[in-house]
C-alpha positions in Angstrom: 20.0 40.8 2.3 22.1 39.4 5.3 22.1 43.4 6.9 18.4 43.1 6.6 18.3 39.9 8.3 20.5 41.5 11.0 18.5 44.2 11.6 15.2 42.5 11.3 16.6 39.2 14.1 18.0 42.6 16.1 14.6 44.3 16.3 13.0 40.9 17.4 15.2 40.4 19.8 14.5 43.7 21.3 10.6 43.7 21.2 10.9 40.3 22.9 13.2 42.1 25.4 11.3 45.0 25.8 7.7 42.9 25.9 9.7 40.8 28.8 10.4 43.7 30.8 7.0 45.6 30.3 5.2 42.2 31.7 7.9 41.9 34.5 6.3 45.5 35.7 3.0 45.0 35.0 3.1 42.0 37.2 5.7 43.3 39.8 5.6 40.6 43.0 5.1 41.9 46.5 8.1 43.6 48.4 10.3 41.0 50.7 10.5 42.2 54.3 13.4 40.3 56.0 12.0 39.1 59.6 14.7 39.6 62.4 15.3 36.8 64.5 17.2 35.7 67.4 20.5 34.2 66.7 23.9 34.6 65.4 25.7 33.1 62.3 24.6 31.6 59.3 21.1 30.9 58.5 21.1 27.5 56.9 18.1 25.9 57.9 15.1 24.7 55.6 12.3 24.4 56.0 11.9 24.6 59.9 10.1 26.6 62.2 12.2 29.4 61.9 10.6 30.2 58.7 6.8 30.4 59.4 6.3 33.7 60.3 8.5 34.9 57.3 6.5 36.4 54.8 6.2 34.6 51.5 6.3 36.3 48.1 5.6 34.0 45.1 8.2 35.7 42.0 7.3 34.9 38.5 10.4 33.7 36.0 10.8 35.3 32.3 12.2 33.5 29.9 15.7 34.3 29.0 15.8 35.4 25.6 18.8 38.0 25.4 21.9 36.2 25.7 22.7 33.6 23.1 21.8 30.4 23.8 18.1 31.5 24.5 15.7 30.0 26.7 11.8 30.8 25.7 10.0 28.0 27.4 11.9 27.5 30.9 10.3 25.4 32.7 9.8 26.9 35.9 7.5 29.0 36.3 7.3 30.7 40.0 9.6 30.7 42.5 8.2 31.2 46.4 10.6 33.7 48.3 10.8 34.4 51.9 13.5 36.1 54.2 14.9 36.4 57.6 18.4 38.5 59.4 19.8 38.0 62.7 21.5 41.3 62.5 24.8 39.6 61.0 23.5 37.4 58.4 20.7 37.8 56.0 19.1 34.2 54.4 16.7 33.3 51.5 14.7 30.4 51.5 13.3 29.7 47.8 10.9 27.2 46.9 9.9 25.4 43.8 8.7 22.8 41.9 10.5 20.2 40.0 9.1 16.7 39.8 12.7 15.6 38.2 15.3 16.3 40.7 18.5 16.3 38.8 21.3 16.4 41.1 24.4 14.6 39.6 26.3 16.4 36.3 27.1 14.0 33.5 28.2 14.3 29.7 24.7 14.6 28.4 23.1 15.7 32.1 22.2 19.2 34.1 21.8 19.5 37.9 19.2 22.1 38.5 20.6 25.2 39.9 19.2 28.2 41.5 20.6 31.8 42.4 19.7 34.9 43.7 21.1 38.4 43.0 22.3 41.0 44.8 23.6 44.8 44.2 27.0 45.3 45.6 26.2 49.1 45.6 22.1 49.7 45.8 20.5 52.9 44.2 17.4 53.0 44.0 16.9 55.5 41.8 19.8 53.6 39.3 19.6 50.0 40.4 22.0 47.6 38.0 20.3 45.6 35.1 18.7 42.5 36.6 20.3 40.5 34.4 24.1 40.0 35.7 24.5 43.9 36.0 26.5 46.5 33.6 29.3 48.0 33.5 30.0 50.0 36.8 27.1 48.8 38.6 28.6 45.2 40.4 26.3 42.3 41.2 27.0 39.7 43.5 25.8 36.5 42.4 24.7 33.7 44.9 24.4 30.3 43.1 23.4 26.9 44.6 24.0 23.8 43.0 22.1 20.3 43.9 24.8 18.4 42.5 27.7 20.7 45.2 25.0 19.6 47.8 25.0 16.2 47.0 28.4 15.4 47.4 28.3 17.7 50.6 25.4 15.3 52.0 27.4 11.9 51.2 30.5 13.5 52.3 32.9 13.3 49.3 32.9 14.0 45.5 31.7 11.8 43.0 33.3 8.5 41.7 32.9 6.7 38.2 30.7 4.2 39.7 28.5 6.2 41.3 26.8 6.7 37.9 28.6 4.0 36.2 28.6 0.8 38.9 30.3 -2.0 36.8 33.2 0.3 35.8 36.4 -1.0 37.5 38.5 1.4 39.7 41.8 3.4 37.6 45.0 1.6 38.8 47.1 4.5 38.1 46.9 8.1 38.5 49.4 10.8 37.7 49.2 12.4 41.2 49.6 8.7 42.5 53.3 9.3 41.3 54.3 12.9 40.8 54.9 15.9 43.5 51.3 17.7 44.2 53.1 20.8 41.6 53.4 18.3 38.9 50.8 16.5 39.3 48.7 20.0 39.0 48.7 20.1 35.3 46.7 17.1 35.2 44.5 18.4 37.4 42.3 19.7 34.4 39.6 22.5 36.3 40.5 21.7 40.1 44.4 21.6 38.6 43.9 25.3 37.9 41.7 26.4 40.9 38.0 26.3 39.0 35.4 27.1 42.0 33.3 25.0 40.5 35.7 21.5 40.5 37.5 22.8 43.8 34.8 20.7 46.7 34.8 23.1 49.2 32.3 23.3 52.3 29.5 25.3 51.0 27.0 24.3 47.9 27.0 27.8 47.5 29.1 29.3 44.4 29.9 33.2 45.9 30.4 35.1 42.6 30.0 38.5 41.3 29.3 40.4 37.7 29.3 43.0 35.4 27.0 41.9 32.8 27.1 39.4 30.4 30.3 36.8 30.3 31.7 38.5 33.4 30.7 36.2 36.0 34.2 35.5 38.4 34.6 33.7 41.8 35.0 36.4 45.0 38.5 35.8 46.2 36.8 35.5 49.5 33.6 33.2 49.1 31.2 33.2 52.4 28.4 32.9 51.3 26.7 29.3 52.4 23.3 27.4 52.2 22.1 24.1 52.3 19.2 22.5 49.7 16.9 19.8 50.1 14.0 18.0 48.0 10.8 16.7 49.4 7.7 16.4 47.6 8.4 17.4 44.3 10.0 20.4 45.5 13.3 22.1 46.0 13.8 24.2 49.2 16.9 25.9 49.2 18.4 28.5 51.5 21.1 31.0 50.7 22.7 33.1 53.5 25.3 35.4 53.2 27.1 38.0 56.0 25.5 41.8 56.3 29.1 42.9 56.9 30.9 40.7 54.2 35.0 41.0 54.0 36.3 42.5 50.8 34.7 45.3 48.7 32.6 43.2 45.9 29.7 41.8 48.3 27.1 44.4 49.3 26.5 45.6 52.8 23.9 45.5 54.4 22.3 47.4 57.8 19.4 46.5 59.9 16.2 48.4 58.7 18.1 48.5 55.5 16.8 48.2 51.9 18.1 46.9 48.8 16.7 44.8 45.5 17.0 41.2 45.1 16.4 38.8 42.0 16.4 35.1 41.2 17.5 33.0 38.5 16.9 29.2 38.5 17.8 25.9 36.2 16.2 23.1 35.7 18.5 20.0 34.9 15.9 17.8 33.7 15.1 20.3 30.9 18.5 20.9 29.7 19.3 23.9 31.4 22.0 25.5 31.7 24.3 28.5 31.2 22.6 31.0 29.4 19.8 28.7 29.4 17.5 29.6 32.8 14.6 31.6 34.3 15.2 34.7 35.4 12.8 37.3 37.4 13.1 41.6 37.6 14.0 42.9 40.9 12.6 42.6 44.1 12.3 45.4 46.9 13.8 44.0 50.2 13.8 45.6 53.2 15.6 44.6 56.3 13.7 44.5 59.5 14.6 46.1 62.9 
């Protein structure tokens, strides 16, 4: 009885999967075409001028339903894409709706999140799997966080009584009275050199993958962006180099193409992890 049960979750897993992936392709969004502009550097603005003549290609999200803990009813929807170069950098700008911005991370709280994903190595004819890559085919995964941007925009990290206002300050740290080596084990996360507790300058986590559970920090992050919410809406730009340091970034050339897809999180809907939208590939091409 429980191998039939296996089997019988298995198989509905898979025609889930597979009835995913057959709507993805019925439904395939428009090609990105990355505008060149003038410039140099990162491309981190939003929203501005720059961005009107940038073609804009509307990307449904699937629901996750692979990975344990699912997600069948994410809550976004459709993501709007566009894309510009300057020869050395190459930026996203993704737009979407979510009328609860969520932007601080608590015990029982999400920020929303979005990311977009890139092969290291493109083949067309063998692309990797959309969803983190596989084994031998690297993805490098670009991830912004509202909540990294909203202690970039104040200018320091959160404190206690930011979400808790009557809460009196600690008198008495560990690091208040030990050496910085320590002091490091009581660090927790940052103690240990987390990306994610370390507050660094960008709101953008610079990561890369081979599949599921594989997800690691690049030893040399540079990719950047900067997010922010008007109207009911998230716009959020990523921008990484075309010649990127290191070998687990892709690279990129001027009337180049490659594949690009998007995963986002709403934080108002519990999402998180494992639990997000996700889209198929999408052709990119890099103007001259």
């Amino acid at each position: 009885m429980k191998r039939m049960f296996s089997t019988l979750f298995l198989a509905a897993a898979l025609g889930m999967c597979v009835a995913g992936v057959s709507q993805a392709a019925e439904s395939a969004p428009e090609s990105l075409q990355a505008l060149r502009v003038s410039g140099k550097g990162p491309i981190t603005d939003v929203g501005g001028a720059i961005w009107s003549q940038a073609k804009a290609v509307k990307v449904a999200m699937q629901p996750q339903v692979v990975a344990v803990p699912t997600n069948p009813t994410p809550a976004i929807k459709e993501v709007t894409v566009r894309s510009l170069h300057n020869g050395e950098w190459l930026a996203l700008q993704l737009e979407w709706q979510d009328y609860t911005k969520s932007d601080t991370v608590v015990v029982d709280g999400f920020a929303d999140q979005i990311a977009i994903e890139l092969p290291v190595v493109y083949d067309e004819k063998s692309p990797p799997s959309p969803m983190m890559g596989n084994v031998g085919s690297r993805v490098n995964v670009l991830q912004w966080r509202a909540s990294m941007q909203k202690d970039l925009d104040r200018g320091r990290e959160m404190k206690i009584q930011d979400i808790y206002p009557n809460a009196p300050d600690a008198d008495l740290y560990y690091t208040d009275r030990l050496s910085k080596e320590a002091g490091q084990p009581y660090l927790g996360a940052k103690g240990l050199g987390n990306a994610v507790a370390l507050q660094g300058s960008s709101p953008v986590l610079d990561m890369m993958a081979e599949g599921f559970g594989t997800l690691t920090a690049r030893s040399q992050p540079q990719a950047t962006g900067k997010g922010v919410y008007k109207d009911g809406s998230w716009h959020v730009t990523i921008t990484v180099p075309m010649a990127p340091a290191g070998e687990n970034a892709p690279k990129l050339a001027v009337g180049g193409k490659t594949v690009v897809a998007v995963a986002v999180w709403d934080g108002g809907s519990q999402e998180v992890g494992s639990r997000k939208a996700w889209s198929d590939w999408v052709n990119l091409s890099l103007g001259q």
